[in-house]
N, CA, C and O atoms as CSV, one atom per row, in Angstrom:
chain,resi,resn,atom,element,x,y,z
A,1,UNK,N,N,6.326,-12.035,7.044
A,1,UNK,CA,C,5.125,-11.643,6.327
A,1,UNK,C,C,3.982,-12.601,6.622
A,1,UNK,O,O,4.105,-13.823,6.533
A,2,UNK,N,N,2.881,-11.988,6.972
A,2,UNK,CA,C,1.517,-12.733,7.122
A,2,UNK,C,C,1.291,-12.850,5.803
A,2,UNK,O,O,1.679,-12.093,4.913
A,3,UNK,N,N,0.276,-14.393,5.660
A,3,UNK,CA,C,-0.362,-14.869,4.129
A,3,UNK,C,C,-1.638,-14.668,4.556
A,3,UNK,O,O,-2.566,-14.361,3.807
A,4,UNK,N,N,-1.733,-14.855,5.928
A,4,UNK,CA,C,-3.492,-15.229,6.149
A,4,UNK,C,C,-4.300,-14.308,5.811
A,4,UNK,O,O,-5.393,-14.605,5.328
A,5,UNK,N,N,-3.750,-12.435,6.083
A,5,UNK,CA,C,-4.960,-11.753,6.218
A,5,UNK,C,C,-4.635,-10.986,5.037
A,5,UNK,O,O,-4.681,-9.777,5.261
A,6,UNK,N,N,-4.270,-11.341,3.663
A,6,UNK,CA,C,-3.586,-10.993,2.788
A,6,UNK,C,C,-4.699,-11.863,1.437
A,6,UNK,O,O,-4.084,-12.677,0.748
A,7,UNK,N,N,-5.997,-11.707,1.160
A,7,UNK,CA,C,-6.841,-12.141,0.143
A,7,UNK,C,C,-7.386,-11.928,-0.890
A,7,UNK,O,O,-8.396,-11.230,-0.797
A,8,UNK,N,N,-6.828,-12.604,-2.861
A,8,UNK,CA,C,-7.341,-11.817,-3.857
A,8,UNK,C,C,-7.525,-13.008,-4.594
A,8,UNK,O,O,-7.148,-14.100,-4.169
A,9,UNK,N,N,-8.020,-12.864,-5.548
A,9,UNK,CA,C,-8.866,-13.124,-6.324
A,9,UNK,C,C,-8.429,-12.901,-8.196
A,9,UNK,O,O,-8.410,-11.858,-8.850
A,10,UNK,N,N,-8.092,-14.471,-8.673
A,10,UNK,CA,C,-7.459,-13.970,-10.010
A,10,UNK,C,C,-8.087,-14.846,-11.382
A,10,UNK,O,O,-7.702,-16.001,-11.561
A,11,UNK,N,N,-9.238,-14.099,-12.481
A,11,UNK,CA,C,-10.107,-14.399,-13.031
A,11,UNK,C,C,-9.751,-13.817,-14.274
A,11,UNK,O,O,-9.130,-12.758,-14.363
A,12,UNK,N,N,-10.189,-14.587,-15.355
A,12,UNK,CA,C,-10.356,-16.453,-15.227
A,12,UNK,C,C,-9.449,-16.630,-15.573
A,12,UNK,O,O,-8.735,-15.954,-16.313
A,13,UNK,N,N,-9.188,-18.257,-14.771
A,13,UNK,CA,C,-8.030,-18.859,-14.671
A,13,UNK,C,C,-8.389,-19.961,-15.029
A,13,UNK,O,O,-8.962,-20.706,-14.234
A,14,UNK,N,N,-8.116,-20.360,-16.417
A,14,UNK,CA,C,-7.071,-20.175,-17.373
A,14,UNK,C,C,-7.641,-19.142,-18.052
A,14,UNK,O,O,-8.834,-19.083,-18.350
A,15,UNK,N,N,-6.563,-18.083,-18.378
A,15,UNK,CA,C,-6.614,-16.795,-19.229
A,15,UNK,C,C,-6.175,-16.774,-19.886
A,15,UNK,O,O,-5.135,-17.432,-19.893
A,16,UNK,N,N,-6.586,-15.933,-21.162
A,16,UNK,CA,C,-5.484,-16.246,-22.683
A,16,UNK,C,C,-5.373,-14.459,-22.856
A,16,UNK,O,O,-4.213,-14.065,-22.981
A,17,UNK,N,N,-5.936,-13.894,-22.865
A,17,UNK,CA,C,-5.764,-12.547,-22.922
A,17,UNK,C,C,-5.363,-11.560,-21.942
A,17,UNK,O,O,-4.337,-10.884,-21.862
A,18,UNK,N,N,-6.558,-11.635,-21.100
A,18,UNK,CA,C,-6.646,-10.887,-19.746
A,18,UNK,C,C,-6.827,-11.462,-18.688
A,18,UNK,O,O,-7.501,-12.491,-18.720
A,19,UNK,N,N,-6.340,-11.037,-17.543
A,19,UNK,CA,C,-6.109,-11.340,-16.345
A,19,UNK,C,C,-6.808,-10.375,-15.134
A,19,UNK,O,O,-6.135,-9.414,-14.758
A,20,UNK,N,N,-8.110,-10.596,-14.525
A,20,UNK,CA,C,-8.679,-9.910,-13.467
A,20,UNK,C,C,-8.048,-10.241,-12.387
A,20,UNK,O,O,-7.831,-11.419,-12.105
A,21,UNK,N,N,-7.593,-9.021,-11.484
A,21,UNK,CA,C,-7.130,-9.147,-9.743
A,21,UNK,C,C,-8.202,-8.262,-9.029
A,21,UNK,O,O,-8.461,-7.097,-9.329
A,22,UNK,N,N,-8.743,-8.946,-8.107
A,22,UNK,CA,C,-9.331,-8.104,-6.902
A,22,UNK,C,C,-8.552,-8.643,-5.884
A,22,UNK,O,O,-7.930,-9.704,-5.926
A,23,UNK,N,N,-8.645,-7.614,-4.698
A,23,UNK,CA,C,-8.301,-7.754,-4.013
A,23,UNK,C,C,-8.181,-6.392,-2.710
A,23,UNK,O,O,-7.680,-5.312,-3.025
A,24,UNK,N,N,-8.730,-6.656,-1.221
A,24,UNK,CA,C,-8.905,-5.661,-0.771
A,24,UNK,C,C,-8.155,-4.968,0.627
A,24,UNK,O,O,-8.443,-5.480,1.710
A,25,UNK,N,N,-7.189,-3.799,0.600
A,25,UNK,CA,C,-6.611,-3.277,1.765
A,25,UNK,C,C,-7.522,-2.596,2.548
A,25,UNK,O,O,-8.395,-1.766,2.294
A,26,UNK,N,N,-6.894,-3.443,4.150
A,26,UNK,CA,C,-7.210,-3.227,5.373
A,26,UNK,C,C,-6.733,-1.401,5.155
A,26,UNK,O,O,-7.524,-0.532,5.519
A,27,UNK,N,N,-5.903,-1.180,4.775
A,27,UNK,CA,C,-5.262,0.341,5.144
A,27,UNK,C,C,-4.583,0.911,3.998
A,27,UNK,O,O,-4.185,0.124,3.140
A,28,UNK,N,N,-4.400,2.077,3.854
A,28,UNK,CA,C,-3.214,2.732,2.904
A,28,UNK,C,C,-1.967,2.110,2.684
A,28,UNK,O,O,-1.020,2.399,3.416
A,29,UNK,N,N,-1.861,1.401,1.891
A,29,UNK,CA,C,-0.269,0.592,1.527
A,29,UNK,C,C,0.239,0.813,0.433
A,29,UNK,O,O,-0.447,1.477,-0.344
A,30,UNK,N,N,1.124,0.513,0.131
A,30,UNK,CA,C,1.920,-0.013,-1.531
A,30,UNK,C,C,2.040,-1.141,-1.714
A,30,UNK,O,O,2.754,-1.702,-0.882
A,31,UNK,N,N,1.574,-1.836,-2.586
A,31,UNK,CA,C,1.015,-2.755,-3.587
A,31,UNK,C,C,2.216,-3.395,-4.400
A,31,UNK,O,O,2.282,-2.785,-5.467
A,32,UNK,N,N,2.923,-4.105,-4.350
A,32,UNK,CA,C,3.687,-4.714,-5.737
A,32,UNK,C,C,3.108,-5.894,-6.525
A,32,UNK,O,O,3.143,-7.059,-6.129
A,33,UNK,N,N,2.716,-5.591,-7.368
A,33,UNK,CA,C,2.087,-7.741,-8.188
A,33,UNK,C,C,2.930,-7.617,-9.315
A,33,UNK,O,O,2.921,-6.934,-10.340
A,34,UNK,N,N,3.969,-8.844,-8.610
A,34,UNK,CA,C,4.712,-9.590,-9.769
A,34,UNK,C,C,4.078,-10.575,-10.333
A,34,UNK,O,O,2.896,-10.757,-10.040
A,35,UNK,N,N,4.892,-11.610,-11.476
A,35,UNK,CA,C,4.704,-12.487,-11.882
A,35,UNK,C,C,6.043,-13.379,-11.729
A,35,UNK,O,O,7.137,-12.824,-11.631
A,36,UNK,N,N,5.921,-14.682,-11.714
A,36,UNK,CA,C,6.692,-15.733,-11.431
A,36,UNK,C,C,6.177,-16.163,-12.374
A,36,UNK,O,O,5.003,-15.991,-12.704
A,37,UNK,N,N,7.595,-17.232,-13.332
A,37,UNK,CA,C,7.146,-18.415,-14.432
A,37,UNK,C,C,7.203,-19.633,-13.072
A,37,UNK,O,O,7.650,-19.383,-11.953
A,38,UNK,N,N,6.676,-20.855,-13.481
A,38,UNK,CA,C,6.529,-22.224,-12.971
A,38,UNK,C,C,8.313,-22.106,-12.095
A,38,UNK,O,O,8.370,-22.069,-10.866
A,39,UNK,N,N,9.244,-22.073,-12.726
A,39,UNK,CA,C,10.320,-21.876,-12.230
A,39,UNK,C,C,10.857,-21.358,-10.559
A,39,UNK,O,O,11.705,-21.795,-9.780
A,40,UNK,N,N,9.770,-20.090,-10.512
A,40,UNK,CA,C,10.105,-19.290,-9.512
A,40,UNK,C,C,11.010,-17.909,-10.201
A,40,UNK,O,O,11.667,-17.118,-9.523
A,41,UNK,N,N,10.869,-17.869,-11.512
A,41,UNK,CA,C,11.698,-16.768,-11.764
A,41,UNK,C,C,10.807,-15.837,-12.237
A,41,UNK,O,O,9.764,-16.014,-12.865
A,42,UNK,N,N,11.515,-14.473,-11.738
A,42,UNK,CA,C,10.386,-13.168,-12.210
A,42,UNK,C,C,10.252,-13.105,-13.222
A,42,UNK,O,O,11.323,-13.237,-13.815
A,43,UNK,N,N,9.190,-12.915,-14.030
A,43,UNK,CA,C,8.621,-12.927,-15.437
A,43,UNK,C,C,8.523,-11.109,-15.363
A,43,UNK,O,O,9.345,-10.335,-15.853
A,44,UNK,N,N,7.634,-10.852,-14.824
A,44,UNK,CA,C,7.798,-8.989,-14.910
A,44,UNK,C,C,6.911,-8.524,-13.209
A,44,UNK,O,O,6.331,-9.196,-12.355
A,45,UNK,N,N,7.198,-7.150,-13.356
A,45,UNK,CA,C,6.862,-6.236,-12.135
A,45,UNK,C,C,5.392,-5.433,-12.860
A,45,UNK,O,O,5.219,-4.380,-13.474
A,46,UNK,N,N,4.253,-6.874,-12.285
A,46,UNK,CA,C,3.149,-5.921,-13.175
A,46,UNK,C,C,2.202,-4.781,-12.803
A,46,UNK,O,O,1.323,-4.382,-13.566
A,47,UNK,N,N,2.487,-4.158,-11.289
A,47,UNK,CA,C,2.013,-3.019,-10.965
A,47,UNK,C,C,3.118,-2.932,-9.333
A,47,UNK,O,O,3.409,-3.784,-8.493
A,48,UNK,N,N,3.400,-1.751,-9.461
A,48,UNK,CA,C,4.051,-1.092,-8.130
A,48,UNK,C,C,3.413,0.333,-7.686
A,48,UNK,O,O,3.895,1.333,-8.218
A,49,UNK,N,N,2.402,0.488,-6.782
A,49,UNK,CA,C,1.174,1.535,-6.617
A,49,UNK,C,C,0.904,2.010,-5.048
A,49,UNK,O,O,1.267,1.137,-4.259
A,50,UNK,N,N,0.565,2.736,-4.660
A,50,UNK,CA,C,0.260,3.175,-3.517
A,50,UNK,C,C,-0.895,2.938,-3.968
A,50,UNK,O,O,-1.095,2.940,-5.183
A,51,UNK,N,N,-2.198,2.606,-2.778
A,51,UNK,CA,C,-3.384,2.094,-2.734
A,51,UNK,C,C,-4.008,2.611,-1.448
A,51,UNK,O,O,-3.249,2.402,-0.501
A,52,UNK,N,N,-5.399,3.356,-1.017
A,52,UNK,CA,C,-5.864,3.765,-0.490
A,52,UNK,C,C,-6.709,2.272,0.011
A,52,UNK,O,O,-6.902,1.321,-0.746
A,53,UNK,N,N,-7.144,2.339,1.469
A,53,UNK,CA,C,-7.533,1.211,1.731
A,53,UNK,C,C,-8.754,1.024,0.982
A,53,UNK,O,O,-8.981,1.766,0.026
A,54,UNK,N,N,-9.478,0.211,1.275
A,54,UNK,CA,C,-10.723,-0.523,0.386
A,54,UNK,C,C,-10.732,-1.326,-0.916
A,54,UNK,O,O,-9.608,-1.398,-1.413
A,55,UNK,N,N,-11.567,-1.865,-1.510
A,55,UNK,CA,C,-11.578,-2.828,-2.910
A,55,UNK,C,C,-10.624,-1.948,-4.204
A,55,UNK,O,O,-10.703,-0.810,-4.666
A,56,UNK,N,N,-9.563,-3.351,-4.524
A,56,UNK,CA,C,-8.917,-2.572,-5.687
A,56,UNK,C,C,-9.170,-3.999,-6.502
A,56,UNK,O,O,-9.245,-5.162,-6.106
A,57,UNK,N,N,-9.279,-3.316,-7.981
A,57,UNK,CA,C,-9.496,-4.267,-8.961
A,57,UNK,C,C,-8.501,-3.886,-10.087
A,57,UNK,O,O,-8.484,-2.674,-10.303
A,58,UNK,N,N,-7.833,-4.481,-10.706
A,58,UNK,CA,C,-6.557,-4.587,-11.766
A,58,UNK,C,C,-6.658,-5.526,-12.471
A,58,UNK,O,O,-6.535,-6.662,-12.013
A,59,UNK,N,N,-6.954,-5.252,-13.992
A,59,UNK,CA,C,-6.654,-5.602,-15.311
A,59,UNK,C,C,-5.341,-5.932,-15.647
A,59,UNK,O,O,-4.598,-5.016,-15.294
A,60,UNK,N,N,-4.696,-6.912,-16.216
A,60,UNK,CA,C,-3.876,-7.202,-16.703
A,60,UNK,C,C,-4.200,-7.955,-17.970
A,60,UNK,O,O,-5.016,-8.869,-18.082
A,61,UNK,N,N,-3.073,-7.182,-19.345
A,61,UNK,CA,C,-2.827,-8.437,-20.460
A,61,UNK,C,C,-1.843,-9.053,-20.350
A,61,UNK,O,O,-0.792,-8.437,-20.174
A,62,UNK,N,N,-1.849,-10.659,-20.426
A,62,UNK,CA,C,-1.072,-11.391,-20.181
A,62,UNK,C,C,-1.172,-12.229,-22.128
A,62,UNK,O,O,-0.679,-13.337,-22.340
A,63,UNK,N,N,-1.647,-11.675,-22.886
A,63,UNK,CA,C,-1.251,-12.054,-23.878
A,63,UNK,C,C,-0.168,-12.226,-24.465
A,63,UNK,O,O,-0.252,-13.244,-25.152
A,64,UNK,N,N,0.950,-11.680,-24.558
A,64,UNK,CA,C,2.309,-11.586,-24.895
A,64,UNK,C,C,3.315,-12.993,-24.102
A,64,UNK,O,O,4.328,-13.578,-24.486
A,65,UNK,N,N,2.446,-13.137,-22.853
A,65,UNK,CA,C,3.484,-13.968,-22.177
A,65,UNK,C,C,2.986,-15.727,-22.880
A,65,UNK,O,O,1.859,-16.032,-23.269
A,66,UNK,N,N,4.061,-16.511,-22.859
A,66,UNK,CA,C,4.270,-18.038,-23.494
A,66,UNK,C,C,3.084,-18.472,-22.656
A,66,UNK,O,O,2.877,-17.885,-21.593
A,67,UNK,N,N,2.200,-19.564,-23.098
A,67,UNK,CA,C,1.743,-20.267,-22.546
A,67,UNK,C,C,2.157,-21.219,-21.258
A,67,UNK,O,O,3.346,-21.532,-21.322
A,68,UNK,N,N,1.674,-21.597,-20.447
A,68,UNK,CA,C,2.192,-22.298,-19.200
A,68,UNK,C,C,1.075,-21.807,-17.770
A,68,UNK,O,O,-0.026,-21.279,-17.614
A,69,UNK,N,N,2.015,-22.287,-17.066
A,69,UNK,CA,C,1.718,-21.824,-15.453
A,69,UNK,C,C,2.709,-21.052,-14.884
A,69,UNK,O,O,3.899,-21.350,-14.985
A,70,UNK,N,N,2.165,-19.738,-14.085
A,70,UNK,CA,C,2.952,-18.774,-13.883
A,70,UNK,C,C,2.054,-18.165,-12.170
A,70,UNK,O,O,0.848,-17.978,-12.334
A,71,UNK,N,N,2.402,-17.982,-11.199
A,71,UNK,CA,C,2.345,-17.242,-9.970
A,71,UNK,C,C,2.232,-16.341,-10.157
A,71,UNK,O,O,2.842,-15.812,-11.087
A,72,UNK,N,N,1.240,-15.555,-9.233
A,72,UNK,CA,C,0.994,-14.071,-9.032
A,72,UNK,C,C,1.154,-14.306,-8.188
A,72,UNK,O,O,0.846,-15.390,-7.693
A,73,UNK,N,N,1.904,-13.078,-7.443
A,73,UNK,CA,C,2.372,-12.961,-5.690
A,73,UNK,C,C,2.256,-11.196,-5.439
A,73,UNK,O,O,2.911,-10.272,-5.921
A,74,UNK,N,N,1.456,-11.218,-4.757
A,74,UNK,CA,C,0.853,-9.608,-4.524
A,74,UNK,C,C,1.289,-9.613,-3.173
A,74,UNK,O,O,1.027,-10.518,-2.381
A,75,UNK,N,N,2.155,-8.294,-2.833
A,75,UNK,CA,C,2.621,-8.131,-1.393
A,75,UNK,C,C,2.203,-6.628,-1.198
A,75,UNK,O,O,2.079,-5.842,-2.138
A,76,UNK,N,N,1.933,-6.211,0.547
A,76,UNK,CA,C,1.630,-4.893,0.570
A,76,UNK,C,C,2.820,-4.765,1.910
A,76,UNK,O,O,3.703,-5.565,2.218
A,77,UNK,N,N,2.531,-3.736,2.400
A,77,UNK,CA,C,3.609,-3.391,3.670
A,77,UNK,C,C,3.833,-4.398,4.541
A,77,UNK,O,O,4.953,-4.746,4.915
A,78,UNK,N,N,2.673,-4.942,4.921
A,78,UNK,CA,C,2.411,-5.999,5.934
A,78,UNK,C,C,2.359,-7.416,5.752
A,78,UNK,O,O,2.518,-8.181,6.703
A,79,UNK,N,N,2.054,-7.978,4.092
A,79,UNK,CA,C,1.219,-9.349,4.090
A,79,UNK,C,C,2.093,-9.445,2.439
A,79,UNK,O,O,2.702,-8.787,1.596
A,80,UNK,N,N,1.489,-11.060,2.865
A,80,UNK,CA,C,1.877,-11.029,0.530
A,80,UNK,C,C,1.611,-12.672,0.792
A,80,UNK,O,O,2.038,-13.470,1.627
A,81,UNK,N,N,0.605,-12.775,-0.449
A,81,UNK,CA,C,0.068,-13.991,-0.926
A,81,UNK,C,C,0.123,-13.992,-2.520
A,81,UNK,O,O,0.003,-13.007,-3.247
A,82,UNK,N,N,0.372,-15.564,-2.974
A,82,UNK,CA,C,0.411,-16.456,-3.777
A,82,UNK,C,C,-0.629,-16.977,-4.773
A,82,UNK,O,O,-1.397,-17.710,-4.150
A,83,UNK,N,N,-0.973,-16.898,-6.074
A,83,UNK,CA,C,-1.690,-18.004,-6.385
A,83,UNK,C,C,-1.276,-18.177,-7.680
A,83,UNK,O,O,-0.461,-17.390,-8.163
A,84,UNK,N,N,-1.674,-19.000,-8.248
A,84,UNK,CA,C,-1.178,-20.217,-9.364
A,84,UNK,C,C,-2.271,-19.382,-10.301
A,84,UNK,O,O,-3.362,-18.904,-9.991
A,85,UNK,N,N,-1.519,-19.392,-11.632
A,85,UNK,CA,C,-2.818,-18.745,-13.104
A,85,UNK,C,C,-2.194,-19.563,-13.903
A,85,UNK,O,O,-1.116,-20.070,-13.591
A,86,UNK,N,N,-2.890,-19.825,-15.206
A,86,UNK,CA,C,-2.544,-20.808,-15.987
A,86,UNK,C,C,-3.017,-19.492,-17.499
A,86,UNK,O,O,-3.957,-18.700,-17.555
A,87,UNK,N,N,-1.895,-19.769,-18.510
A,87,UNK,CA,C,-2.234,-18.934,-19.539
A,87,UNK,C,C,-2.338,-19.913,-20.381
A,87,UNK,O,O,-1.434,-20.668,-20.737
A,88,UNK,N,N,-3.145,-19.916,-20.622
A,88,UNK,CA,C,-3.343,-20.994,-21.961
A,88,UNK,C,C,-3.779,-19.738,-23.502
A,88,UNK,O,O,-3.983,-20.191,-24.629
């Protein structure tokens, strides 16, 4: 899996409620964004989607989940990148 050409965007970080993802496909793919606790262990499967290429933007509440640091890792057919959110 490529990381490089694989780029989103996760606001604001630190979030206590909600959680903004952008992020934009080169092509028609399927989409998975999990969550990871600090651990490396799956916390939940927070969208699994077919996606038409161009800008996609996704809402998430992350209210329910414990405070900490937790990974978002968004993968499509081709690519899948990483980044660090903090729920405070």
């Amino acid at each position: 899996n490529s990381v490089s050409d694989f780029n989103f965007s996760v606001f604001p970080n630190p979030a206590s409620d909600y959680v903004n993802v952008d992020f934009t496909l080169k092509e028609t793919s399927s989409v998975i964004v999990d969550l990871f606790d600090i651990n490396g262990n799956k916390v939940t499967d927070l969208i699994s989607v077919n996606n038409r290429k161009g800008d996609v933007s996704k809402t998430f509440n992350v209210s329910s989940y414990p405070k900490g640091i937790y990974f978002m890792k968004i993968t499509d057919e081709r690519s899948s990148s990483l980044k660090k959110i903090i729920i405070e």
